[in-house]
C-alpha positions as CSV (number, residue, x, y, z in Angstrom):
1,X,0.0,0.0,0.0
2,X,1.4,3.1,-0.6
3,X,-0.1,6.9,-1.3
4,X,-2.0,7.9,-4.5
5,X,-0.8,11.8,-3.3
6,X,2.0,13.4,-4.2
7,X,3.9,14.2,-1.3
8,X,7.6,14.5,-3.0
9,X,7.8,17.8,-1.7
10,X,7.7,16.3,1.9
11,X,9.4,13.4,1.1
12,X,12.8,13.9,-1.1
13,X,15.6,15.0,1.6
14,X,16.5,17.4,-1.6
15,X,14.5,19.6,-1.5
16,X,13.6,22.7,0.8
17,X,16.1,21.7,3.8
18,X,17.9,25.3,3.5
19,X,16.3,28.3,4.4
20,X,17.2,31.6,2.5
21,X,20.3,32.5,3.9
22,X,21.9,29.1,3.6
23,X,21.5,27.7,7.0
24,X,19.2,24.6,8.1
25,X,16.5,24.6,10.4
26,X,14.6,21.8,11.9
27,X,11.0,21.6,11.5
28,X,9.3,20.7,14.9
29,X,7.9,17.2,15.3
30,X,4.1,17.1,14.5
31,X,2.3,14.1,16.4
32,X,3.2,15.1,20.7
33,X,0.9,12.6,22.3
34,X,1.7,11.0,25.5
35,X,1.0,7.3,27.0
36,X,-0.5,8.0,30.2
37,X,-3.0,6.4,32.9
38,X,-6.5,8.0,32.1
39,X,-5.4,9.2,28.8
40,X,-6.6,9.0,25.5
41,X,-3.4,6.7,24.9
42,X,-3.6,3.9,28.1
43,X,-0.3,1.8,29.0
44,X,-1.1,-1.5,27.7
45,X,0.9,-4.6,26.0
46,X,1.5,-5.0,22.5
47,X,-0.8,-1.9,22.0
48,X,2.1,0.4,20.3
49,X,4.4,0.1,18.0
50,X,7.7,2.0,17.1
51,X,8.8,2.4,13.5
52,X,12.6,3.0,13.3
53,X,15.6,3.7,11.1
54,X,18.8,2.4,12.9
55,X,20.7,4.9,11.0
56,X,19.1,7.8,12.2
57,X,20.4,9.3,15.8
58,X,16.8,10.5,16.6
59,X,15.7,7.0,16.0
60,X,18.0,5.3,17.5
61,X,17.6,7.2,21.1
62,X,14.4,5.9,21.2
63,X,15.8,2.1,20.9
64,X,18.3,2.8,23.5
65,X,15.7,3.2,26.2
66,X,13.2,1.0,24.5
67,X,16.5,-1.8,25.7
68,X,17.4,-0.1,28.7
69,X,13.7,-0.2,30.3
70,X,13.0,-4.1,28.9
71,X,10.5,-3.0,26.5
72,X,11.2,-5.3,24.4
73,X,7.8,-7.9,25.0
74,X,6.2,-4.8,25.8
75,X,6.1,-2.4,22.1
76,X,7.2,-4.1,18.9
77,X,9.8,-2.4,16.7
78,X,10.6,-2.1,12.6
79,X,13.4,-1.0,11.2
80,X,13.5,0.7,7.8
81,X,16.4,0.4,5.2
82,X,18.8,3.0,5.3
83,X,19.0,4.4,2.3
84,X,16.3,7.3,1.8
85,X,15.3,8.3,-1.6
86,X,12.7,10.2,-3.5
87,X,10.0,8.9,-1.3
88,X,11.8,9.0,1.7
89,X,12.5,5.9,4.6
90,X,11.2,2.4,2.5
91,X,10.4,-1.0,4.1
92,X,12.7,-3.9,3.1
93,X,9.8,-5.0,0.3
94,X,11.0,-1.8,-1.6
95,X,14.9,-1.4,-0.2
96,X,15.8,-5.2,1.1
97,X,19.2,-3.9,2.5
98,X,20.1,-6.6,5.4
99,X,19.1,-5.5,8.6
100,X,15.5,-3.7,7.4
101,X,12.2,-5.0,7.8
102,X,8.9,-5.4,6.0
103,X,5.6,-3.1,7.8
104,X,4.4,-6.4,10.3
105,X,1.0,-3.9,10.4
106,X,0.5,-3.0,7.2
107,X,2.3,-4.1,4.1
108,X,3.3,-0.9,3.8
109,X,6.0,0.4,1.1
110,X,7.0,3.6,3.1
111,X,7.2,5.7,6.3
112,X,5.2,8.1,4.7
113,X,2.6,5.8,4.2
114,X,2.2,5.0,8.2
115,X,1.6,9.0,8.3
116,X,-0.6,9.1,5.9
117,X,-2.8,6.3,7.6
118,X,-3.1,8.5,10.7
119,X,-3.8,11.7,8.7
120,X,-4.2,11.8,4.7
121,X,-3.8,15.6,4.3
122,X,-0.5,15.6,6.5
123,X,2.0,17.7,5.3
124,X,5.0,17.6,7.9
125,X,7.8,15.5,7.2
126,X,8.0,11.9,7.5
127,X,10.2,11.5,9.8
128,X,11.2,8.5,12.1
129,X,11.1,7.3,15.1
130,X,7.0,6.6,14.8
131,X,5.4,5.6,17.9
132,X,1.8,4.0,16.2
133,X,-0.7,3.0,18.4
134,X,-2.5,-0.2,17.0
135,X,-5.5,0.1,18.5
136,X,-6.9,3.4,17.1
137,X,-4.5,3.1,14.1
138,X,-2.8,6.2,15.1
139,X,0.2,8.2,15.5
140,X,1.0,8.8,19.6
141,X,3.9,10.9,19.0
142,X,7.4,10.8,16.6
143,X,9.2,13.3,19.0
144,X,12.0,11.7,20.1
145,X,12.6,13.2,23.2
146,X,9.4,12.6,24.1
147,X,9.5,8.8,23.6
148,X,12.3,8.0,25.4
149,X,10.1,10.0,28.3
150,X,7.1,8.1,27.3
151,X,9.2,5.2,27.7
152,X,11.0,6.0,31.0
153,X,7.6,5.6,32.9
154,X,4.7,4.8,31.3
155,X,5.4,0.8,31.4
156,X,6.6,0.5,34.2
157,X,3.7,-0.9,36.3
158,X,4.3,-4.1,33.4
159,X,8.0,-4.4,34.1
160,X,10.0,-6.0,36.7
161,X,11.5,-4.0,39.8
162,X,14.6,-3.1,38.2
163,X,13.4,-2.0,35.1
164,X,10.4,-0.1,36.5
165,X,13.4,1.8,39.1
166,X,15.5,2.7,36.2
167,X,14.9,6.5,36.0
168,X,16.5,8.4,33.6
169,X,14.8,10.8,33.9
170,X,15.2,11.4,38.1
171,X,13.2,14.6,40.0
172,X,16.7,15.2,41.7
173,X,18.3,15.7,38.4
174,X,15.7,17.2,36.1
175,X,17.2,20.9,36.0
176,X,20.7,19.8,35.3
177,X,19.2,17.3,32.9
178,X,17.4,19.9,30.8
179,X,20.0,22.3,30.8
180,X,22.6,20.6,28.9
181,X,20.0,19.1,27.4
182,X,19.2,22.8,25.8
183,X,22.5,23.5,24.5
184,X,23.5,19.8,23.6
185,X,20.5,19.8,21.3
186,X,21.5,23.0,20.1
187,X,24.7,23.3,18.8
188,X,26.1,19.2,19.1
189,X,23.0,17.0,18.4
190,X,21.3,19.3,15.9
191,X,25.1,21.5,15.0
192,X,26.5,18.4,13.1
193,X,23.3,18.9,10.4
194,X,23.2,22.7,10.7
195,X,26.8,22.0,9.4
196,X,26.3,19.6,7.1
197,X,23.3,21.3,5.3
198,X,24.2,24.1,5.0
199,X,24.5,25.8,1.6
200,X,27.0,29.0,2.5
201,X,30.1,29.2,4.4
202,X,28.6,31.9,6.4
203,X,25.9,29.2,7.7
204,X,28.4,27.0,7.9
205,X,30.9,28.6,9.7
206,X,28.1,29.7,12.1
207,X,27.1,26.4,12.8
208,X,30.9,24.3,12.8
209,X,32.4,26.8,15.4
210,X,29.8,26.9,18.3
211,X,29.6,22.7,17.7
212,X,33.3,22.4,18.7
213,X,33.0,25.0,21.4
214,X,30.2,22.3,23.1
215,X,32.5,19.5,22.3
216,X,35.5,21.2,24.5
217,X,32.7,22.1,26.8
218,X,31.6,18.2,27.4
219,X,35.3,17.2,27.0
220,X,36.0,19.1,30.3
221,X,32.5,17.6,32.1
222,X,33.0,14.2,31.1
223,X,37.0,14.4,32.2
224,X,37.1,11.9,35.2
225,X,33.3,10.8,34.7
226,X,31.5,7.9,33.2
227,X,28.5,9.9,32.9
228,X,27.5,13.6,31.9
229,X,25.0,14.1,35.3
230,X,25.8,13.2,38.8
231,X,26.8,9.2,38.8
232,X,24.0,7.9,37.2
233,X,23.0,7.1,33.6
234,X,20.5,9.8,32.5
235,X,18.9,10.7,28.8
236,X,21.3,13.6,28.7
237,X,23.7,11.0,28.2
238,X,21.3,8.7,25.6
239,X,21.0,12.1,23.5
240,X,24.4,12.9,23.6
241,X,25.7,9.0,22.7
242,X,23.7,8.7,19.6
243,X,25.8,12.0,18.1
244,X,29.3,11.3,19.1
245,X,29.2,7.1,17.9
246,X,28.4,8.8,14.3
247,X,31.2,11.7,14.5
248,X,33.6,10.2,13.5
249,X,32.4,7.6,10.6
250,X,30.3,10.2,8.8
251,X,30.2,13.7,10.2
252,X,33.7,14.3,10.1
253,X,33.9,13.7,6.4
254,X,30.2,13.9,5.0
255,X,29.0,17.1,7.5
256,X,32.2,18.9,7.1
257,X,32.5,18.6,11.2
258,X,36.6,18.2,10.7
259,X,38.2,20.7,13.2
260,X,39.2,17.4,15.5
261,X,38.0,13.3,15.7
262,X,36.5,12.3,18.8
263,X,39.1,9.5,19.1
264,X,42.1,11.9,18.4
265,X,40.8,15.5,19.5
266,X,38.6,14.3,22.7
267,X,40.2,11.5,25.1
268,X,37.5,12.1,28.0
269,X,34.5,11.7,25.3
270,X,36.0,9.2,23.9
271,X,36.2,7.2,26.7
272,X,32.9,7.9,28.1
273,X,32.1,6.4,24.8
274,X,33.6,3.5,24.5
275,X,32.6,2.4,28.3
276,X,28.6,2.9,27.2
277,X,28.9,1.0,23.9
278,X,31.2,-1.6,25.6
279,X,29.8,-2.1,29.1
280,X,25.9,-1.7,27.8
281,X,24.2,-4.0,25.3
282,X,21.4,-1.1,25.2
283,X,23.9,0.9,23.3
284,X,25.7,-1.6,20.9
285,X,23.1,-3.8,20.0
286,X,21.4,-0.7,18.8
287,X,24.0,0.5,16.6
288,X,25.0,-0.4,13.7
289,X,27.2,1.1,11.1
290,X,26.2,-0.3,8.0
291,X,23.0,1.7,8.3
292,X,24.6,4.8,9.5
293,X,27.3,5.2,6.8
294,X,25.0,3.8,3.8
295,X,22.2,6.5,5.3
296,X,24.3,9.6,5.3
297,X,26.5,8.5,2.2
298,X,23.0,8.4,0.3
299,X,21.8,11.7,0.9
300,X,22.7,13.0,-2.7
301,X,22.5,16.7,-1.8
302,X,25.3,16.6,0.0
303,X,27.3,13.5,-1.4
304,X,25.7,13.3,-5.2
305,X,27.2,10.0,-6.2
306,X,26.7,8.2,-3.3
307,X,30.3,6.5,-2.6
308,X,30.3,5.3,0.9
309,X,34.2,5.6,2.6
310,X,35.6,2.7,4.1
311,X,36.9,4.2,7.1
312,X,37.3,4.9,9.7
313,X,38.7,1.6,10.6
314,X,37.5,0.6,13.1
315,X,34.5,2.1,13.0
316,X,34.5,2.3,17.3
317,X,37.9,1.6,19.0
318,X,38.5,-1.0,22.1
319,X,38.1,-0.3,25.4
């Protein structure tokens, strides 16, 4: 099944990314829906589902904590191929690279196709990660930093006692949390595409500076420290892991973010790093590189013939 509308406009990553002046601004998420007790949206089993791309870092937050919390029994998961095209993310029925899955719900050919289920005169983008609720055949939400939040809690009366206590999200540590939350977004989750779309120097520059000005920043929080906040795991450090594991193997070279490697320029990030993709399945079963570099290497406005670098080699050093 796909759409009979043309929706090319919202669908080919080509087209109307720069604003005027060169520079690249995200378009807020669209569907902000929580999971909640009394809700419109109850916590229930096998109820939702999250459509994912494992290449994208947005995506990929959400399948962090969907592993840390256990959710695994609790909301199914598909994962689209990698490479996006004309019509956007595609199922592995139209893009069978290994790793990518056909719609379990739906047959269908696209993400785009899951939006237009929940809404047939949408006109955001169609973006992943999808949270779909099954039952009223739905979008919930496809904010990322609100699923990981959705996810935090909202199961947690289903889940053991260890996974219901996991709090990455803690009351103690909310206003630290959503501080450098602010500024990581700003300039080092959402910097490395403000970089790498942009279409003038001038953007460019504006954009590349400030992102290496956070990284020294975080290099100096993270020196001595396994963890960004306190001694605990928090989602400052989910949303933070998902840029820095793709630095080096594709936003170096493919977003222009070259003033320093993580692995040569940052030796505290680096390590704090390595320990989370090392120590925690959560963060290396979730990753994988194939995706990410075929992804990015596709994206034919900034790399028009599509040849995907070998290195770095390894993609993640050892502990």
């Amino acid at each position: 099944m796909t759409t009979k509308r043309d929706v090319s406009h919202l669908t080919d990553i080509s087209k109307g990314l720069a604003e005027a002046d060169g520079s690249f601004k995200r378009k807020p998420s669209s569907f902000r829906r929580r999971i909640e007790r009394g809700g419109e949206f109850e916590p229930e089993k096998d109820r939702y589902h999250l459509y994912v791309a494992y290449s994208c870092p947005w995506a990929t937050r959400t399948l962090i904590v969907r592993k840390l919390k256990g959710l695994d029994d609790i909301v199914g998961v598909t994962a689209v191929a990698p490479r996006i095209g004309p019509n956007g993310w595609s199922f592995a029925k139209i893009d069978p690279f290994p790793g990518a899955e056909n719609d379990p719900l739906y047959g269908s050919e696209y993400i785009k196709d899951i939006y237009l289920r929940a809404d047939p005169d949408y006109e955001g983008r169609f973006t992943v990660p999808v949270l779909w609720d099954k039952k009223t055949e739905t979008i919930v939400n496809n904010e990322s930093s609100e699923i990981i939040r959705i996810f935090n809690t909202a199961f947690n009366d289903f889940l053991p006692a260890d996974k219901a206590a996991l709090d990455l999200y803690p009351e103690s540590l909310r206003g630290q949390i959503d501080e450098i939350n602010e500024w990581v977004y700003d300039t080092v989750n959402n910097g490395v595409y403000k970089s790498g779309f942009a279409t003038t120097q001038n953007a460019y520059e504006a954009a590349v500076f400030p992102l290496f000005e956070s990284l020294d920043r975080l290099e100096k929080i993270l020196t001595g420290k396994d963890y960004l906040i306190g001694d605990q795991l928090t989602e400052a450090d989910v949303r933070l892991f998902v840029t820095i594991i793709r630095f080096d193997p594709v936003y170096v070279g493919h977003f222009k973010c070259n003033i320093r490697t993580i692995r040569d320029g940052y030796p505290a990030i680096h390590l704090w790093l390595r320990k989370l993709y090392w120590n925690n399945d959560a963060f290396s079963s979730t990753c994988k590189f194939d995706h990410i570099k075929t992804s990015y290497y596709s994206q034919k406005n900034v790399n028009p013939n599509g040849v995907v670098p070998v290195g770095p080699i390894p993609s993640i050093l050892p502990l």
